[in-house]
C-alpha positions in Angstrom: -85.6 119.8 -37.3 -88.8 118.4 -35.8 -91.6 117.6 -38.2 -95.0 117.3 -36.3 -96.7 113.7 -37.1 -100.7 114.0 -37.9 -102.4 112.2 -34.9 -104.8 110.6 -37.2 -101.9 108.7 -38.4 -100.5 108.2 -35.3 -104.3 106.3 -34.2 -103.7 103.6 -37.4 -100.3 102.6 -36.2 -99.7 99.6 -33.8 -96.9 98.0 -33.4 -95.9 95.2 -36.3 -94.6 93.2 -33.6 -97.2 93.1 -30.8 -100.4 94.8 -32.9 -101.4 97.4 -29.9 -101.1 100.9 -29.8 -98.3 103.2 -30.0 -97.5 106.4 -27.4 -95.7 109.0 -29.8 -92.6 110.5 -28.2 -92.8 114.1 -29.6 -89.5 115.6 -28.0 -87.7 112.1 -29.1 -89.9 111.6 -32.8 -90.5 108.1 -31.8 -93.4 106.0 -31.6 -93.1 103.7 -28.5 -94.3 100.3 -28.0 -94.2 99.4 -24.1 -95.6 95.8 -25.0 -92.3 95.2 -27.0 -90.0 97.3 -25.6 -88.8 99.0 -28.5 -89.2 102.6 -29.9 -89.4 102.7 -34.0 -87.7 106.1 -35.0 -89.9 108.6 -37.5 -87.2 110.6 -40.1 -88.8 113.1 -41.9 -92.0 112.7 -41.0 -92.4 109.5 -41.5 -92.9 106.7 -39.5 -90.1 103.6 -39.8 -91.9 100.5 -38.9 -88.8 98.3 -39.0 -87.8 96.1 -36.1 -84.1 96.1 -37.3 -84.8 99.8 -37.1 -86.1 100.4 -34.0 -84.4 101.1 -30.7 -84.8 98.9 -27.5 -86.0 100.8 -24.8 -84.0 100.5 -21.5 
């Protein structure tokens, strides 16, 4: 079950390793960070802003 994110949330993340913006990944419920080549995961609706949690992009 997808749980839409609210995009003014979405425009106050960045990425705790890089600081710059995140694409969100709707179909995924990911936020992506190109610069760091990792996608954090969001569960439940909320956003995990973990590097230990986040997936490396390939």
């Amino acid at each position: 079950m997808s749980t839409e994110i609210d995009r003014r949330v979405l425009e106050a993340l960045i990425c705790p390793l890089t600081h710059v913006t995140l694409r969100y990944d709707a179909e995924k419920q990911e936020l992506i960070s190109e610069t760091a080549q990792l996608a954090y995961p969001i569960r439940n609706g909320i956003p995990v802003m973990l590097e230990d949690e986040a997936r490396k992009l390939d």
